[in-house]
N, C-alpha and C positions, 0 to 999 in steps of 0.2 A: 504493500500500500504506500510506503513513505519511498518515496526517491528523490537523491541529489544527483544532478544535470550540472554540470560542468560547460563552459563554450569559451570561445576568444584566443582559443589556444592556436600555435601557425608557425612560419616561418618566418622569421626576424632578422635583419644584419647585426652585427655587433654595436652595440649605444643606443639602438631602439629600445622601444616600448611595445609593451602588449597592455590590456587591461582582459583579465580572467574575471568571469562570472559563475558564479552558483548556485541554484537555485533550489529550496526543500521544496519539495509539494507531499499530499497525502495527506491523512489525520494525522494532523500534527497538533496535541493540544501547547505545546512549549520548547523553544528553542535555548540553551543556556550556551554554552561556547561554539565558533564554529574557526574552522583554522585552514592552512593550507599544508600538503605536505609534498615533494615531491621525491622520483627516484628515476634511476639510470638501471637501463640492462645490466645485471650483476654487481649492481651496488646496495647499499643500506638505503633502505631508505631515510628518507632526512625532514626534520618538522623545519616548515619555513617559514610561518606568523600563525598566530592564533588572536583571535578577539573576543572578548565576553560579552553576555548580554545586554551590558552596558556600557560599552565601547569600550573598555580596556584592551590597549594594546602591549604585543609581543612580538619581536622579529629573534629567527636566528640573525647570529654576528657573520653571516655568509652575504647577506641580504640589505642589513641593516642599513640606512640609509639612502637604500635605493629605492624598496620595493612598500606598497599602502596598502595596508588590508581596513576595509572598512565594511560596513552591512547596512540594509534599510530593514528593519524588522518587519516593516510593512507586508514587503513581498516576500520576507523569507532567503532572503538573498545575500552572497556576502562575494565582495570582490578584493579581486589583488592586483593592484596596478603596479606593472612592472618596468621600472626607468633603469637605465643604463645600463640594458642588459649585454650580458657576457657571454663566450660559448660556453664557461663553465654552468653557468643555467639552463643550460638544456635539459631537459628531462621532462618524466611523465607527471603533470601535477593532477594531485587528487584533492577535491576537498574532503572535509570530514564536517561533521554536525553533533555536538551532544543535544540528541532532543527524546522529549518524551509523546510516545504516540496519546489519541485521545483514545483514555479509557484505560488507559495502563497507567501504574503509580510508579513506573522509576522511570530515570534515564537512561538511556545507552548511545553507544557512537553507531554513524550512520556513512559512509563511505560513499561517494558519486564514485564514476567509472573512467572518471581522465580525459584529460586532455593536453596532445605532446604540445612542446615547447621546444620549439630547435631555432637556436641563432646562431647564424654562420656567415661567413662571407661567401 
């Protein structure tokens, strides 16, 4: 019933930008954190911002100063706007969501399905 949709994701030169979108839908009675996390074929994966329900922000120190994660709780949406980006940014991003479905009393994490990111010359 709940799914996160990921988009924006593409091919980039080096110094560009992307802006990534996500979006929950489904019986969703409550959203509490939602974040970004990215990975490479044969690597770890790696957490690259997280934001609370009430905007608190979190960047990995990979990112820091480049990249915005922000949300509109309206729509259930949470984006990452990606400035000066590197080839080492490549990779597959995923979002995640801690949310609680309607009619269920906890939370859990919620995973979209990706979207690449390749910058290169």
């Amino acid at each position: 019933q709940v799914q996160l949709v990921e988009s924006g994701g593409g091919l980039v030169q080096p110094g560009g930008s992307l802006r990534l979108s996500c979006t929950a839908s489904g019986s969703i009675a409550s959203i509490n954190a939602m974040g970004w996390y990215r990975q490479d074929p044969g690597k770890q994966r790696e957490w690259v911002a997280a934001i609370t329900s009430g905007g608190s922000t979190n960047y990995a120190d990979a990112v820091q100063g480049r990249f915005t994660i922000s949300r509109d709780n309206a729509t259930n949406t949470v984006y990452l706007q990606m400035n000066s980006l590197k080839p080492a940014d490549t990779a597959v991003y995923y979002c995640n969501a801690e949310l609680r479905r309607t009619g269920w009393a906890r939370c859990r994490d919620y995973w979209g399905q990706g979207t690449q990111v390749t910058v290169s010359s």
